[in-house]
C-alpha atoms as an extended CHARMM CRD file, in Angstrom:
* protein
*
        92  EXT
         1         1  UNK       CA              0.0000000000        0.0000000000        0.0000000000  PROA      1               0.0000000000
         2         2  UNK       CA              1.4450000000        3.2460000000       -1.1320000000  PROA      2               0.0000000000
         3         3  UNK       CA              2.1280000000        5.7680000000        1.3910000000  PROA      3               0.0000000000
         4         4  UNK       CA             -0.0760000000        8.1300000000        0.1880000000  PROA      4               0.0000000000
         5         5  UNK       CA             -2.8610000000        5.6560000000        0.5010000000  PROA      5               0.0000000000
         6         6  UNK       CA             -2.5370000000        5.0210000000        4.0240000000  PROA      6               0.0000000000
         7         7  UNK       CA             -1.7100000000        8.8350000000        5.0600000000  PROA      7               0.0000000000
         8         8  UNK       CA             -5.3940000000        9.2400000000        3.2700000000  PROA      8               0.0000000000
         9         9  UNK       CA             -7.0100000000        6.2460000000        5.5120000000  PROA      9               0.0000000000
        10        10  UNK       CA             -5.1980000000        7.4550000000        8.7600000000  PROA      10              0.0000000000
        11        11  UNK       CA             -6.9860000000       11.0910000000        7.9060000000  PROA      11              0.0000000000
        12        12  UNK       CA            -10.2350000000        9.6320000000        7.4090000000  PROA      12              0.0000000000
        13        13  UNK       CA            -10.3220000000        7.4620000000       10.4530000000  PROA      13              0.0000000000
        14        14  UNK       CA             -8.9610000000       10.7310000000       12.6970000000  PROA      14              0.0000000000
        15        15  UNK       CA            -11.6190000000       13.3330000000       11.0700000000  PROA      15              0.0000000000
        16        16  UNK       CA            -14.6480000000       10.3230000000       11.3980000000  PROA      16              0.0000000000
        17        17  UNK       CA            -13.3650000000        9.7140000000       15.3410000000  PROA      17              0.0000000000
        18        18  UNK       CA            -13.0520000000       13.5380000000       16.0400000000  PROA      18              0.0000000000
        19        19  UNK       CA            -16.4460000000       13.9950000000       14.5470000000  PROA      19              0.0000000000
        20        20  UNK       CA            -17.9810000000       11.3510000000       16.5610000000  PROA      20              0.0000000000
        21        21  UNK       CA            -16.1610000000       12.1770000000       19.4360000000  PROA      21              0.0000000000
        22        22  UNK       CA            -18.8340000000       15.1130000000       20.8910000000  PROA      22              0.0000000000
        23        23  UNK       CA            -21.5710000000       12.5940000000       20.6350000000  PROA      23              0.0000000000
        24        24  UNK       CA            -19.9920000000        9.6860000000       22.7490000000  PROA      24              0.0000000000
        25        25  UNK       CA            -18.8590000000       11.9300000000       25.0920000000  PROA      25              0.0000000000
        26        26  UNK       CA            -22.4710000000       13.5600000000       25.9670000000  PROA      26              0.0000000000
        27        27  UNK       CA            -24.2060000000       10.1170000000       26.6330000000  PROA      27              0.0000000000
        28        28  UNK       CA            -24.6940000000       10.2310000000       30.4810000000  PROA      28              0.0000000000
        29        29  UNK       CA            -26.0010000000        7.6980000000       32.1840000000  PROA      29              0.0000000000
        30        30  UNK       CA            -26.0330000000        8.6240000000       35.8010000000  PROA      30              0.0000000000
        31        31  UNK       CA            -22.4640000000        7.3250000000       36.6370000000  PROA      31              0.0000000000
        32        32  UNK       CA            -23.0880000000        3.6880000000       36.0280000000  PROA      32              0.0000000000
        33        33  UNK       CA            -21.1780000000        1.5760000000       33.3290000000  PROA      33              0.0000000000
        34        34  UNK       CA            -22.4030000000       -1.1580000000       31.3330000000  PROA      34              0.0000000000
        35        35  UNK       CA            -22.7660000000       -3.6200000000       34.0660000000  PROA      35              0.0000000000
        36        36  UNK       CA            -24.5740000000       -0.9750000000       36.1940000000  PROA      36              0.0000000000
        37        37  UNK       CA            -23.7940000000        0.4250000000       39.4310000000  PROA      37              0.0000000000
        38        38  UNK       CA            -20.7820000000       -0.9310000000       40.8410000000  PROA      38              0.0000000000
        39        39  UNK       CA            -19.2790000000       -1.5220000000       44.4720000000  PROA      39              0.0000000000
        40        40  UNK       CA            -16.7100000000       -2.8550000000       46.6130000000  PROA      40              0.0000000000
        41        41  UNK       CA            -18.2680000000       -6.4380000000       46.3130000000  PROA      41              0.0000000000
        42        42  UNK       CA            -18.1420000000       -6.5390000000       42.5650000000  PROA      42              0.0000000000
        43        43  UNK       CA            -14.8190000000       -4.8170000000       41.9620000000  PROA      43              0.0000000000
        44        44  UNK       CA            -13.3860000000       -7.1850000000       44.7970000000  PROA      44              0.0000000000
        45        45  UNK       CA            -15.5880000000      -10.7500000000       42.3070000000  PROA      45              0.0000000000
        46        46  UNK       CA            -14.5450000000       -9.2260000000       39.0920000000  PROA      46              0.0000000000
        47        47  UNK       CA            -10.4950000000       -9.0400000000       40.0990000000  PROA      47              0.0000000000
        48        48  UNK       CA            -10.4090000000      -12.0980000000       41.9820000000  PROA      48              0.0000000000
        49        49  UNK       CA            -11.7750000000      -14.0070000000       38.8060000000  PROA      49              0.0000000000
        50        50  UNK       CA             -9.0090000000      -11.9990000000       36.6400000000  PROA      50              0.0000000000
        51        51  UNK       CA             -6.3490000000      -13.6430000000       39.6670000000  PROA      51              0.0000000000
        52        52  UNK       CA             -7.5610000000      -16.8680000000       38.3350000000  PROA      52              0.0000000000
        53        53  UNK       CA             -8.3800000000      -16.7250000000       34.6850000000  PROA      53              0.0000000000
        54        54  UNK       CA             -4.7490000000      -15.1930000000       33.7940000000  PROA      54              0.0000000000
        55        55  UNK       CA             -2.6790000000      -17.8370000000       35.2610000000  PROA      55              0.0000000000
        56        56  UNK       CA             -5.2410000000      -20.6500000000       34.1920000000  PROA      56              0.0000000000
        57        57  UNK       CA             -4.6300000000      -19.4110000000       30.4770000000  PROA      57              0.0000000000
        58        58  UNK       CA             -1.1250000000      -19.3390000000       31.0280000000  PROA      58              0.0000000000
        59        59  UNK       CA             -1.4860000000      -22.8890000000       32.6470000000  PROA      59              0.0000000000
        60        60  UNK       CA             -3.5760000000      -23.8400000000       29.3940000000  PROA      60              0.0000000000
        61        61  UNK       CA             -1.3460000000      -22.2020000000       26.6470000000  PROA      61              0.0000000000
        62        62  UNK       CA              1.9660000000      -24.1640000000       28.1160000000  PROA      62              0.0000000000
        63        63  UNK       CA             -0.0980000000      -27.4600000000       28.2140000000  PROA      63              0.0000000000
        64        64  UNK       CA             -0.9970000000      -26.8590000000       24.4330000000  PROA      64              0.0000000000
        65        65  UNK       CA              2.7420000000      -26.0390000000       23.4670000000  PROA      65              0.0000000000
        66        66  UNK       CA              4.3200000000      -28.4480000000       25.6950000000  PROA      66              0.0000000000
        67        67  UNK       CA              2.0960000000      -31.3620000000       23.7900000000  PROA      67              0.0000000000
        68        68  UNK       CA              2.7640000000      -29.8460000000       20.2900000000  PROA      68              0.0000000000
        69        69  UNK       CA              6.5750000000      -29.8650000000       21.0500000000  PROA      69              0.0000000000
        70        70  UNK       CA              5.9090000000      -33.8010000000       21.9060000000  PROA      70              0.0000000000
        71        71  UNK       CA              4.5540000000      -34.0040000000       18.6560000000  PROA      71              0.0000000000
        72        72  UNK       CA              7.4310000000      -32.0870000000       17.2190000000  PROA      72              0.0000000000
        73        73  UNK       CA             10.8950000000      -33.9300000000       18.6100000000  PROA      73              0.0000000000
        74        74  UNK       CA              8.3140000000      -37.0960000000       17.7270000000  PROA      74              0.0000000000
        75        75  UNK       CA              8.4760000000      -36.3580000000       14.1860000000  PROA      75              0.0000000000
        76        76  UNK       CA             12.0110000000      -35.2260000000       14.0970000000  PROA      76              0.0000000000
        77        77  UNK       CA             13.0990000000      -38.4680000000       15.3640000000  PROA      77              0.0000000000
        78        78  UNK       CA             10.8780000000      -40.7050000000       13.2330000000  PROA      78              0.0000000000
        79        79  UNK       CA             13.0190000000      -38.4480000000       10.6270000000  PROA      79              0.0000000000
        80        80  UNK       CA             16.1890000000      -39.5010000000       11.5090000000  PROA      80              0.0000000000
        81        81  UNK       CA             14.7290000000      -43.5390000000       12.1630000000  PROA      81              0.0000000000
        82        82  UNK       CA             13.4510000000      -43.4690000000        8.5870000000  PROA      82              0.0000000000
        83        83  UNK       CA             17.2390000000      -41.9110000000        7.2250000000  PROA      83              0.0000000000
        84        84  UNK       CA             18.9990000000      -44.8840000000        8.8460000000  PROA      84              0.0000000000
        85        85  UNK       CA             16.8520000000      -47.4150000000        8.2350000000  PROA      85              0.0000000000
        86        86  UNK       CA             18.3020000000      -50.5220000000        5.8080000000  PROA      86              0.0000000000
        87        87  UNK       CA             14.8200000000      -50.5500000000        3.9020000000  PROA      87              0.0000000000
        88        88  UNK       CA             14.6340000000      -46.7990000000        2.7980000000  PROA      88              0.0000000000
        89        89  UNK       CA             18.3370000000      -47.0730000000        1.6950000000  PROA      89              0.0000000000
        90        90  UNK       CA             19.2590000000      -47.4370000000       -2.0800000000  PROA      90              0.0000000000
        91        91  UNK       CA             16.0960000000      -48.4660000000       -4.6150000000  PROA      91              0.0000000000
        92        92  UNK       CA             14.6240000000      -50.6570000000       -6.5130000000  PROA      92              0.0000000000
């Protein structure tokens, strides 16, 4: 993409956000978020489940590449079986 191009999407993205920026800001909805009004109780649930789910995905992600590196060194040395083996040497 030339850089002319992408100057001219870059422009258009910042002149659409700064348009739409006065309208997003002036949406009030009495000082509660998506979830609604939030306390002590929920901020104290919400990061307790974040002090599990992190290290359980990091838990999950190294089970996943620990296995595929099984299957990895597997293949490598079913390689180097198959280039030693008498019946793969030579021909007909």
């Amino acid at each position: 993409m030339s850089r002319k191009r992408t100057a001219l999407i870059f422009g258009w993205v910042a002149w659409a956000t700064l348009v739409a920026a006065p309208d997003a800001l002036a949406i009030t909805h009495g000082g509660q978020g998506l979830y609604g009004a939030t306390n002590a109780l929920l901020i104290t649930k919400v990061m307790f489940f974040l002090l599990l789910f992190f290290p359980a995905i990091i838990v999950l992600f190294s089970f996943i590449q620990s296995r595929l590196d099984h299957r990895k060194h597997a293949r490598m040395d079913a390689v180097k079986r198959r280039a030693t083996a008498e019946e793969w040497k030579g021909g007909w």
